[in-house]
ZADO-1210 file (C-alpha; in nm, 4 decimals, padded with zeros to 6 digits):
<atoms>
<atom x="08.6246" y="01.7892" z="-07.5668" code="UNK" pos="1"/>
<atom x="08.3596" y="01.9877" z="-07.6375" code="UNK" pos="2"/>
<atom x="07.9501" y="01.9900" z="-07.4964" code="UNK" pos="3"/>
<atom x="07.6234" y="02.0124" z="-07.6577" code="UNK" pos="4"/>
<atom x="07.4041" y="02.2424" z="-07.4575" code="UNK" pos="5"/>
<atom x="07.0198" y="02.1599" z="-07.5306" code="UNK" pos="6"/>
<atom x="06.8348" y="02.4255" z="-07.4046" code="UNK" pos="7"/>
<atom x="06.4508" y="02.3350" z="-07.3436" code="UNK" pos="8"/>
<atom x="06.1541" y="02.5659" z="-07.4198" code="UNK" pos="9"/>
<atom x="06.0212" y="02.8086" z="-07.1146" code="UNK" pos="10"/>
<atom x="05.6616" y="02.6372" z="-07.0837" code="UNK" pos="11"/>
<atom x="05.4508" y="02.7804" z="-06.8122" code="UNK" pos="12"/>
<atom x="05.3590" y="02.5758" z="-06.5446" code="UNK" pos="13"/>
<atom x="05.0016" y="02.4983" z="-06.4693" code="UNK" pos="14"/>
<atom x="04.8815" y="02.5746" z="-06.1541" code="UNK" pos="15"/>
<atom x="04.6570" y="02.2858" z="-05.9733" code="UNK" pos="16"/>
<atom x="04.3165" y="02.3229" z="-05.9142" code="UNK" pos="17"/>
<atom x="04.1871" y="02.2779" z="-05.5795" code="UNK" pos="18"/>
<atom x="03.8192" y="02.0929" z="-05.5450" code="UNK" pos="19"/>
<atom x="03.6276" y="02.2663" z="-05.3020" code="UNK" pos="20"/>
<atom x="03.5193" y="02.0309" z="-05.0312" code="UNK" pos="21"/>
<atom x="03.1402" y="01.9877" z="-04.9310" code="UNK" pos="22"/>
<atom x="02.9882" y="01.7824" z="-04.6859" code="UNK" pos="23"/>
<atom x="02.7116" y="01.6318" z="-04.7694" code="UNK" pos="24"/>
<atom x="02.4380" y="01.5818" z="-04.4865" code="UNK" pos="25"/>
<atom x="02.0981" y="01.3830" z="-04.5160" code="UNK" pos="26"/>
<atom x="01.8290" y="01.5222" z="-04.6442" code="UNK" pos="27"/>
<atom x="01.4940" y="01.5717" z="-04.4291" code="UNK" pos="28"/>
<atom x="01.3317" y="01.3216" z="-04.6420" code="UNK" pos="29"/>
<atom x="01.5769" y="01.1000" z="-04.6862" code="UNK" pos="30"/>
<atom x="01.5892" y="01.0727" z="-04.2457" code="UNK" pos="31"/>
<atom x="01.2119" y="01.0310" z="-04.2830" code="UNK" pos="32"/>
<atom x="01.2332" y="00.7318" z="-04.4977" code="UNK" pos="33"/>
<atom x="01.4917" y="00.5408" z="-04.3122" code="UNK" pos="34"/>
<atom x="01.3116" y="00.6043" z="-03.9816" code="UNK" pos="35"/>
<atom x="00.9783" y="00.5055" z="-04.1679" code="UNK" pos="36"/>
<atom x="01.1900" y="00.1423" z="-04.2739" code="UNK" pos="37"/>
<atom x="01.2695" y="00.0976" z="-03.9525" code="UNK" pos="38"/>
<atom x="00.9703" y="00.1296" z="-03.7929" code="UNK" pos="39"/>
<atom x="00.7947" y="-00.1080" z="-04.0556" code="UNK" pos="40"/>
<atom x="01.0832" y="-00.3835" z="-03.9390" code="UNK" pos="41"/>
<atom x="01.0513" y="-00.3294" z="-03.6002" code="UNK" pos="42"/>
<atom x="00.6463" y="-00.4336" z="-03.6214" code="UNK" pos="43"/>
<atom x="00.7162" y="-00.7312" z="-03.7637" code="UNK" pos="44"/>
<atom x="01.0324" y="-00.7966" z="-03.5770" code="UNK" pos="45"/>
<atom x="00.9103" y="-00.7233" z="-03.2279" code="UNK" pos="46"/>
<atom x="00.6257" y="-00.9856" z="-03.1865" code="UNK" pos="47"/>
<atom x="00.8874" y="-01.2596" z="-03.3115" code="UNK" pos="48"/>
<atom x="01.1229" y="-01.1453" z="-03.0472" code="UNK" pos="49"/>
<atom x="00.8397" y="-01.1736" z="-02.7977" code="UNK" pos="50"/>
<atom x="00.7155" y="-01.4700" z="-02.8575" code="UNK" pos="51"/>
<atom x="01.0696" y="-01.6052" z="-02.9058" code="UNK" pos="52"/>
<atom x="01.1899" y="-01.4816" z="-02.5410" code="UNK" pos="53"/>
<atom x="00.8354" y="-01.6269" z="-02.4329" code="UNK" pos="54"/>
<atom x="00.9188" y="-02.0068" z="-02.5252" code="UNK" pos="55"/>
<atom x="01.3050" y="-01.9662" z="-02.3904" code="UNK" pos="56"/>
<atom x="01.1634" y="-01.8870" z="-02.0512" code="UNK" pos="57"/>
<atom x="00.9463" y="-02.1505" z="-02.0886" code="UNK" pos="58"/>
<atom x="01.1271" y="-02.4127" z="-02.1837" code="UNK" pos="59"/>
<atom x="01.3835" y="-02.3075" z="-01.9286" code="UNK" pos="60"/>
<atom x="01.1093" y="-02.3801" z="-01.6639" code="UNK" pos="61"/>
<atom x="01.0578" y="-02.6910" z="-01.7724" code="UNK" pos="62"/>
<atom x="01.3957" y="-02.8113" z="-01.7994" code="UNK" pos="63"/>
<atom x="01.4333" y="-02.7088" z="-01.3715" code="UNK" pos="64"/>
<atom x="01.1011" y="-02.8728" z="-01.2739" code="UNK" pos="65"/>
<atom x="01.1877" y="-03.2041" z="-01.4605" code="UNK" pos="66"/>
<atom x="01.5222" y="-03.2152" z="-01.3412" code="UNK" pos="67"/>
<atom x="01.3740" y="-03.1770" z="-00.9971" code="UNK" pos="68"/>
<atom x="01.1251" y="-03.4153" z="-00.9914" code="UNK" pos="69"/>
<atom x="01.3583" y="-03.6717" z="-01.1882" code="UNK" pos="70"/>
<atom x="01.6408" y="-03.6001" z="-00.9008" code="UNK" pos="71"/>
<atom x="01.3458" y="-03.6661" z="-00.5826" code="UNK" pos="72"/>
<atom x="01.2464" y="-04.0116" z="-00.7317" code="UNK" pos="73"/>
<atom x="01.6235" y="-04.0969" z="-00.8174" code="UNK" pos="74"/>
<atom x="01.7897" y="-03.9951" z="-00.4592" code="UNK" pos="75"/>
<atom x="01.4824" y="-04.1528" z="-00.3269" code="UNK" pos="76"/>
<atom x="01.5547" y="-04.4657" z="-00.4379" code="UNK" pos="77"/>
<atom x="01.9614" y="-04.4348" z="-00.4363" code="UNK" pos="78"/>
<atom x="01.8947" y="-04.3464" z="-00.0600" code="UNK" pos="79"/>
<atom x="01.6420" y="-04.5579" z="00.0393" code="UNK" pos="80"/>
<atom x="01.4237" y="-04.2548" z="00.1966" code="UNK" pos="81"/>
<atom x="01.1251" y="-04.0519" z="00.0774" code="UNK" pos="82"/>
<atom x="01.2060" y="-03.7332" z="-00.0648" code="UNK" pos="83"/>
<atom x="00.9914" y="-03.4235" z="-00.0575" code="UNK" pos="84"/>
<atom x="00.8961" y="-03.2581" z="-00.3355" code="UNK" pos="85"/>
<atom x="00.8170" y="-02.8871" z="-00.2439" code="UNK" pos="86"/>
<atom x="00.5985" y="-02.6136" z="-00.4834" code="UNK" pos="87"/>
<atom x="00.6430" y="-02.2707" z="-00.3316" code="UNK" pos="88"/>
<atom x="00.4482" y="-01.9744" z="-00.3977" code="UNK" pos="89"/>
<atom x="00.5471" y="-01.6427" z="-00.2736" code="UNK" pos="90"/>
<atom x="00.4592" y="-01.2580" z="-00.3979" code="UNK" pos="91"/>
<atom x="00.7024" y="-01.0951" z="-00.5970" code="UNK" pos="92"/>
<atom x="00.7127" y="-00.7106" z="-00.5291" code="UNK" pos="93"/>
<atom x="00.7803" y="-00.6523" z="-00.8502" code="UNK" pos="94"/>
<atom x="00.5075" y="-00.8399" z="-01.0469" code="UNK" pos="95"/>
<atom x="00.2070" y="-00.6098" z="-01.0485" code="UNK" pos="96"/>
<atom x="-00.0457" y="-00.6578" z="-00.8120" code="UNK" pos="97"/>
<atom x="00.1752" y="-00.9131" z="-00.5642" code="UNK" pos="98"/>
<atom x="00.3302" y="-00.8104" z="-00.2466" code="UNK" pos="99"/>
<atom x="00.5949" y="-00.9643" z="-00.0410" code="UNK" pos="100"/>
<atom x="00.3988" y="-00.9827" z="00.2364" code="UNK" pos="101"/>
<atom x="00.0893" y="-01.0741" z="00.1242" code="UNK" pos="102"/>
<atom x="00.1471" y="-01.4480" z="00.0050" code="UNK" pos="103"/>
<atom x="-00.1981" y="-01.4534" z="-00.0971" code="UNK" pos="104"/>
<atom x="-00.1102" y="-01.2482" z="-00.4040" code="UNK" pos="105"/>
<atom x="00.1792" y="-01.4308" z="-00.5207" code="UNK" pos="106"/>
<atom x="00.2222" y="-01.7198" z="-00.7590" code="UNK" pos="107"/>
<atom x="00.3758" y="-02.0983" z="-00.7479" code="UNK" pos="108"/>
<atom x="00.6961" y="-02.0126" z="-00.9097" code="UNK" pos="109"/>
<atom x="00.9581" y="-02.1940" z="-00.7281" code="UNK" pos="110"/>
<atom x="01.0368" y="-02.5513" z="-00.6538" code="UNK" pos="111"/>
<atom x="01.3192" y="-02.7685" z="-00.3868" code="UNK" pos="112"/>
<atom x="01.3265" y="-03.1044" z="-00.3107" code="UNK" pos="113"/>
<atom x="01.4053" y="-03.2402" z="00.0621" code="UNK" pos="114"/>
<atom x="01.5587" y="-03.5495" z="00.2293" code="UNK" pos="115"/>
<atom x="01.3085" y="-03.6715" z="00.4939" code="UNK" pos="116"/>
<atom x="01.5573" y="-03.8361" z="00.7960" code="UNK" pos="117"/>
<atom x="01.4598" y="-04.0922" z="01.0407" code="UNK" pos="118"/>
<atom x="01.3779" y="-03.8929" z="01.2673" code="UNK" pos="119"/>
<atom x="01.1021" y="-03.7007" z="01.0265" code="UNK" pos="120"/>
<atom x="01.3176" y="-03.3848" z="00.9656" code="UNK" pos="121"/>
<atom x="01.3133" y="-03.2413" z="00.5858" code="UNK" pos="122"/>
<atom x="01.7072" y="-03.1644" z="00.4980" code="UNK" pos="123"/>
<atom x="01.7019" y="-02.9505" z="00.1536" code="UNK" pos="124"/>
<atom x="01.8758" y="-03.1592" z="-00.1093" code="UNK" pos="125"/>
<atom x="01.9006" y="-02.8984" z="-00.3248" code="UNK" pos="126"/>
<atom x="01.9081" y="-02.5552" z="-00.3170" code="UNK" pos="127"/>
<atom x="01.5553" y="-02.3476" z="-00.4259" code="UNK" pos="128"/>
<atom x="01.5068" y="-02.3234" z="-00.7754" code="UNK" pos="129"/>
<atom x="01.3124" y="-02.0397" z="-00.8971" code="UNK" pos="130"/>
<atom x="01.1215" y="-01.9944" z="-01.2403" code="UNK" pos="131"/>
<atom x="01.2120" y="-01.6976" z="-01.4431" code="UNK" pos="132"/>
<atom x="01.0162" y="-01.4200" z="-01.3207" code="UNK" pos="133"/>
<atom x="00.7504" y="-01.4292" z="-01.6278" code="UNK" pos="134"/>
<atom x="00.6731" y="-01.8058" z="-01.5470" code="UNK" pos="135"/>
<atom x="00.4243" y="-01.9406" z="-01.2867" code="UNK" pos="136"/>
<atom x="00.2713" y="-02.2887" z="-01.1840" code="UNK" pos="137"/>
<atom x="-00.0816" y="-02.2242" z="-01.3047" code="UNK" pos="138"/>
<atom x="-00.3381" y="-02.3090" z="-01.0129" code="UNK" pos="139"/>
<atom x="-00.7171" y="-02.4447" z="-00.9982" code="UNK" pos="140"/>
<atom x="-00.7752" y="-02.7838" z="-01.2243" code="UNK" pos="141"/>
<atom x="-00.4623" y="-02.7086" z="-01.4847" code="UNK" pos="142"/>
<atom x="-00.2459" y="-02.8156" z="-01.1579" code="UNK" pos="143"/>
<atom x="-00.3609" y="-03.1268" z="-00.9442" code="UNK" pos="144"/>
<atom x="-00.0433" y="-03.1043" z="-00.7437" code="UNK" pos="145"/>
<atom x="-00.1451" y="-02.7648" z="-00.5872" code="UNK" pos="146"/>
<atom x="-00.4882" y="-02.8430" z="-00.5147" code="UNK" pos="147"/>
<atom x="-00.4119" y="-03.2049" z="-00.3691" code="UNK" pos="148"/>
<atom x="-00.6470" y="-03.1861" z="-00.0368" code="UNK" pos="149"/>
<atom x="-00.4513" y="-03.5117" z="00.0986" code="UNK" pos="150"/>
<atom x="-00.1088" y="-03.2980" z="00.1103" code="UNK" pos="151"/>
<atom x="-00.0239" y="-03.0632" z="00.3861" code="UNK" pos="152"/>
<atom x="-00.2160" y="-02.7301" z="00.3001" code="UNK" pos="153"/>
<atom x="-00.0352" y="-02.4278" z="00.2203" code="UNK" pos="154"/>
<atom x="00.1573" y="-02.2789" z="00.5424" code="UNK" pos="155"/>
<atom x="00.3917" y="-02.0439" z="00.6845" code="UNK" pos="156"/>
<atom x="00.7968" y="-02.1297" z="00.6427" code="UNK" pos="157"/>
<atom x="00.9039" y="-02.1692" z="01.0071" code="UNK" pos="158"/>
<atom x="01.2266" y="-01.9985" z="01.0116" code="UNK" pos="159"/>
<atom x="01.3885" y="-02.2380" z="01.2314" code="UNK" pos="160"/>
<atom x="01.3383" y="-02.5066" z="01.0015" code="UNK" pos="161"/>
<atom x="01.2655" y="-02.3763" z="00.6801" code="UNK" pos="162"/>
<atom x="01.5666" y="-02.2379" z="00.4740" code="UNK" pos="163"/>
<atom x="01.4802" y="-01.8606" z="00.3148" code="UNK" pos="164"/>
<atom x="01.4476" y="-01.8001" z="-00.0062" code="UNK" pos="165"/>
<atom x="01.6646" y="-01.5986" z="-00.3083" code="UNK" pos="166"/>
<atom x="01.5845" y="-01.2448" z="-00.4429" code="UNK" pos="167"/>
<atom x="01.4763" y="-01.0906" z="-00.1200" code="UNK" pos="168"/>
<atom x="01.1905" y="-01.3359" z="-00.0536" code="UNK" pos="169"/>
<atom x="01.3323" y="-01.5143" z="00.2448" code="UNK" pos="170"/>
<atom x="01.0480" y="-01.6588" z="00.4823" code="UNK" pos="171"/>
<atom x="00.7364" y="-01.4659" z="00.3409" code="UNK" pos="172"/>
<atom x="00.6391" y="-01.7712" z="00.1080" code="UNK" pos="173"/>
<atom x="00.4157" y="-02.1001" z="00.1456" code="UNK" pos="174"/>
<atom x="00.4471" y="-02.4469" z="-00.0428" code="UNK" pos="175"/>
<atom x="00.2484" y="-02.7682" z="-00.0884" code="UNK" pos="176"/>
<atom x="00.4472" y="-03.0944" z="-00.1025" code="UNK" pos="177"/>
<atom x="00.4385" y="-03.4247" z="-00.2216" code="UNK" pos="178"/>
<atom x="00.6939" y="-03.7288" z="-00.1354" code="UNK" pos="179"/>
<atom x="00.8854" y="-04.0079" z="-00.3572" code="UNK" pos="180"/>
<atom x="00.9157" y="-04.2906" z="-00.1558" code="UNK" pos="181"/>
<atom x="01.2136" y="-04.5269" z="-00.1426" code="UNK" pos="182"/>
<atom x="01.0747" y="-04.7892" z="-00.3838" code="UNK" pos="183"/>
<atom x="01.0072" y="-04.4968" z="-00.6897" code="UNK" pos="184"/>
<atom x="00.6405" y="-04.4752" z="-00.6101" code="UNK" pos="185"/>
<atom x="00.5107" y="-04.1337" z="-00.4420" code="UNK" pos="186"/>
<atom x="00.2693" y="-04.0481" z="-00.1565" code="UNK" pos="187"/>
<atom x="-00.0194" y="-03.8939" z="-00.4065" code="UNK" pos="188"/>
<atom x="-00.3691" y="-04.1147" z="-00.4373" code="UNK" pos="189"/>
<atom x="-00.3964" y="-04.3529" z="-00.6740" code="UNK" pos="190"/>
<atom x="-00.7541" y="-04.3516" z="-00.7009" code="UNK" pos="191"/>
<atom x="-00.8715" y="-04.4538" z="-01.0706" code="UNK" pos="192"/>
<atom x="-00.9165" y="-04.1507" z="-01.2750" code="UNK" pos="193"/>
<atom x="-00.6813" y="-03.9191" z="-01.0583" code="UNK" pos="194"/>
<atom x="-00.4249" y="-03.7604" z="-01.2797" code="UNK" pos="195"/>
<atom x="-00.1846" y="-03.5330" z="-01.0773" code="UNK" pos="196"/>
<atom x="-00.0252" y="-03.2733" z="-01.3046" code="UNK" pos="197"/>
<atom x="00.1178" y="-02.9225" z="-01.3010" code="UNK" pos="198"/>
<atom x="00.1611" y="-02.7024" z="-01.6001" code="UNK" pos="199"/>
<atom x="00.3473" y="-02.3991" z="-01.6101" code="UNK" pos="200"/>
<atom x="00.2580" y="-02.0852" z="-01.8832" code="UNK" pos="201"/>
<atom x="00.3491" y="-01.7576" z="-01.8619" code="UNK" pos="202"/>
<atom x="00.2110" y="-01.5243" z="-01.6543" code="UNK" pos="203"/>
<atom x="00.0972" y="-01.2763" z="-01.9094" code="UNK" pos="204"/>
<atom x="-00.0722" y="-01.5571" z="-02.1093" code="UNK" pos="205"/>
<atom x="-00.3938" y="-01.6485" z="-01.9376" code="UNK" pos="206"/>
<atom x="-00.5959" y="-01.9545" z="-01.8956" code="UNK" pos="207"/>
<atom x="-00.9285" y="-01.9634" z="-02.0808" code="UNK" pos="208"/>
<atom x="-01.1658" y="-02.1593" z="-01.7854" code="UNK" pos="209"/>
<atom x="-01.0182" y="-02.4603" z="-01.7861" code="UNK" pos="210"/>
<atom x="-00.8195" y="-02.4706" z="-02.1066" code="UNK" pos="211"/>
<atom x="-00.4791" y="-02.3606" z="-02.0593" code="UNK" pos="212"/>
<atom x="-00.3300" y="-02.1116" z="-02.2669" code="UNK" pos="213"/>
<atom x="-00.1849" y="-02.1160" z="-02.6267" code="UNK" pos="214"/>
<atom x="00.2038" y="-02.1774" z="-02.4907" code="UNK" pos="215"/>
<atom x="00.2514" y="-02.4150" z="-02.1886" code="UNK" pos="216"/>
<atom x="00.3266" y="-02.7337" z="-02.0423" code="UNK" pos="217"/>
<atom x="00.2162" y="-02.9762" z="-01.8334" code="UNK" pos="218"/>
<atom x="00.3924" y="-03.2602" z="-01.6030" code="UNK" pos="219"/>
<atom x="00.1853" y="-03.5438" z="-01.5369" code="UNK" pos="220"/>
<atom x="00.3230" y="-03.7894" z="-01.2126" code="UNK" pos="221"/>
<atom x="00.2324" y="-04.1253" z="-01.2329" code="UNK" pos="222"/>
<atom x="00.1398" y="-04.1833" z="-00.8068" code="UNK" pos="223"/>
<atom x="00.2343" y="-04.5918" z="-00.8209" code="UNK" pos="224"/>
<atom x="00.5165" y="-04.5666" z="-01.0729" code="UNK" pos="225"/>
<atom x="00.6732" y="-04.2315" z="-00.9409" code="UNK" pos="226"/>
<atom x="00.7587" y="-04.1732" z="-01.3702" code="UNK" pos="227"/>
<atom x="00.7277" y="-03.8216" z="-01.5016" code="UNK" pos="228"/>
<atom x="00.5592" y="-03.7580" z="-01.8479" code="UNK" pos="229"/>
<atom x="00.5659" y="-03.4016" z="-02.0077" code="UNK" pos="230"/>
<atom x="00.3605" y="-03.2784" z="-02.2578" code="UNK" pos="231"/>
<atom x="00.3642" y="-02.9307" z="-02.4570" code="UNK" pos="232"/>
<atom x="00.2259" y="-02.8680" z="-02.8005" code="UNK" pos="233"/>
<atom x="00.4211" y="-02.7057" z="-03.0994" code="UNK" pos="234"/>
<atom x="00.3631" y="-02.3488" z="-03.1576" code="UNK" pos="235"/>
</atoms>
């Protein structure tokens, strides 16, 4: 048996080329526009975010202070006992310009409700409830509740009574108060034309005279009926 050898041609290989390899970095200008996009966004974007965070914190406040004055009238007549509604003020050392110890530079920012016993002593309810930091309890005429000369004035917590108070605060505050009574009604005078309210804004945004700023809301009590309107524009 006999084999054909095919013998193939000798063709030279071709070697491969190797591609050099560059990196290729931004150029100055090119940096300079990107950072020049960005800061164009972040004008329009950081007023938005403001004003966003702004009407969270407020609408968080008013969800606590409803829910508080809603639970008062409703234990008060579940229970059959007045319940007191307290509104605290006390500095916050880290708001400018309010001290801990100096309650007269502090803000209404904080709110409990009490069970008043037989025997006259105020049991908390509820634990405090405290306003985000940015949101006060604005005083003067946009808040009847805190000016109400026929509750007990502003005083010191007595510390054998009193229970202290989150963030550090403990007994350096002072509150006015108002009751629900057992039968829904509440304490407050029901003179004709008296309108007790409180309305809450952030601190930041403030009151022209006696119109109250852009972004709030205000809680109007009804003193026979004990019910709790709210009102707060759009923005």
């Amino acid at each position: 048996m006999s084999f054909n050898v095919i013998t193939l041609p000798n063709t030279p290989s071709t070697p491969m080329r190797t591609l050099p390899f560059r990196n290729r970095a931004f150029s100055l200008l090119e940096l300079l526009a990107v950072i020049f996009i960005i800061g164009i966004v972040a004008v329009f974007v950081t007023p938005a975010a403001s004003t966003i965070l702004k009407g969270s914190q407020l609408t968080q406040s008013e969800q606590i202070v409803t829910d508080q004055f809603k639970l008062a009238r409703q234990q008060a007549v579940t229970k059959n006992r007045s319940m007191q509604v307290r509104l605290i003020r006390y500095g916050d050392p880290e708001m400018p310009g309010e001290k801990k110890t100096d309650k007269s530079t502090g803000n209404y920012r904080a709110i409990q409700v009490f069970e008043i016993l037989e025997s006259g002593a105020a049991v908390p309810l509820d634990k405090p409830q405290l306003l985000p930091q940015a949101i006060i309890m604005s005083p003067g005429t946009l808040s009847t509740l805190l000016s109400n000369t026929n509750m007990l004035p502003p005083k010191d917590a007595n510390a054998t009574i009193d229970p202290p108070l989150p963030r550090g605060v403990n007994f350096e505050y002072q509150y006015v108060s108002f009751r629900f009574l057992p039968d829904g009604s509440t304490d407050l005078s029901s003179t004709s034309g008296t309108v007790w309210h409180l309305t809450l804004h952030n601190i930041n945004d403030k009151p022209a005279g006696t119109a109250p700023p852009p972004n709030f809301f205000t809680l109007q009590v009804d003193p026979v009926s004990g019910t709790v309107r709210i009102y707060r524009p759009s923005v």
